[in-house]
C-alpha angles and dihedrals in degrees: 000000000000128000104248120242122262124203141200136151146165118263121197146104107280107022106150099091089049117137098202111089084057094056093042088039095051088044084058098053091053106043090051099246097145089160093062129092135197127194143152129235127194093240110160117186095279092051097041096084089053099051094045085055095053096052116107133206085273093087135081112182147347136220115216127195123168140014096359100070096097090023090072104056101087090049104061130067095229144010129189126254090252084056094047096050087068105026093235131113124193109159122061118192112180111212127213093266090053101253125156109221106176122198149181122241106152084079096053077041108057090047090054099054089051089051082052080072097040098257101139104140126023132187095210141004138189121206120207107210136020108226136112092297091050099060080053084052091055094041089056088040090057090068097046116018107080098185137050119310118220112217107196107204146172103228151015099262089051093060106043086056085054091047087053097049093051089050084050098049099033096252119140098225126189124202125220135173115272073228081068096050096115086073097056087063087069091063112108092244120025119205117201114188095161129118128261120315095356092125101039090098088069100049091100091057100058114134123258086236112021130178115231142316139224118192114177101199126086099183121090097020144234096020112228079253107059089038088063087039089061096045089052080057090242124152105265124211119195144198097238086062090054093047096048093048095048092052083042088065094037093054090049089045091045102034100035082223113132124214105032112199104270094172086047093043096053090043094059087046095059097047086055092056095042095053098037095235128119104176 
């Protein structure tokens, strides 16, 4: 008797730079699940009911990057409290019964990368952007930052929603001017959620002994400012860290195999990068 096929993929817009499908695949490979597939489909928030409808018992989870994360709330039958604290899902498992349980693992994520090098606790921290992955920032900050938080943001709305999120996840978060952002490079752990380019304009102010640094992109990489950071002989964070430990946390959820292949999972990654592709 065969073994039946088993199916999960990442949904967004744009999804065809998406490294995912490289981490889950090259789990795969290494855990032994031949009869699993991983693939990536362009779904932006009017096509996302559809696509949930046409699924069959076949799958098992879906990754989801911009802009689906919130679009996805009012679709499945359960999220987790790490989801709901941000009000962002980005991992689906559906369950036997056919339930949709969404998560968040790009919160768990992002605090184990930093354990990786060795920040487990800080006494303060300082986020650059307010966006989506920001609120995620505050939410991992809230388990191992014990003082204020600086957000350092380029208009009034932004930083009430900071302000809100703090109130929300029990973070005393202080707001300063984007103009101010040279003084956000002297906390001990530095948190850039912004897109491309965005920092490079501090990359000249960079301490001569920073803390250490958290750059969520991967791509291109490194940023002008982690590359300054490093120089500076600083403690670099990626995103490819982020990224790897979050897909670490969605195989073992969609799989039920503990541990994935971390070390597998990051050198894939890397190669990826290296060789541009993403297929």
């Amino acid at each position: 008797m065969s073994t039946p096929k088993r199916r999960a993929a990442v949904l967004g817009s744009p999804i065809v730079h998406s490294l995912s499908p490289v981490l889950h695949r090259a789990a795969y490979t290494e855990l032994g699940l031949t009869h699993w597939s991983y693939d990536r489909f362009e779904v932006d928030e009017a096509g996302l009911p559809g696509f949930l409808g046409g699924l069959d018992s076949s799958w098992a989870g879906l990754s989801l990057t911009m802009p689906l994360k919130r679009a996805i709330l009012p679709l499945l039958d359960a999220i987790s409290d790490t989801a709901s604290s941000v009000e962002a899902v980005n991992t689906v498992v559906f369950t036997e019964d056919g339930r949709r349980v969404g998560d968040n693992t790009d919160i768990p994520g992002m605090i184990a990368a930093l354990r990786e090098r060795g920040v487990d606790k800080v006494e303060s921290a300082a986020v650059l952007g307010a966006g989506a992955t920001a609120s995620s920032a505050l939410a991992a900050l809230s388990r191992i930052c014990t003082g204020p938080v600086t957000a350092y943001v380029r208009s009034a709305a932004r930083a009430g929603e900071m302000r809100g999120w703090g109130e929300r996840l029990g973070v005393e978060v202080h707001i300063a001017d984007w103009a101010e952002a040279d003084a956000a490079l002297r906390a001990p752990l530095v948190i850039a959620t912004t897109p491309a380019g965005a920092t490079d304009e501090l990359a000249h102010a960079v301490p001569d002994r920073p803390g250490t640094l958290f750059d969520v992109l991967y791509d291109p990489w490194p940023t002008a400012l982690a590359a300054a950071w490093s120089r500076h002989e600083g403690d670099v964070v990626g995103g490819l860290d982020l990224l790897v430990h979050q897909a670490v946390l969605q195989v073992e959820q969609m799989t039920g195999r503990t541990p994935a292949p971390l070390a597998a999972m990051r050198a894939a990654g890397e190669r990826a990068l290296t060789s541009g592709g993403t297929a």
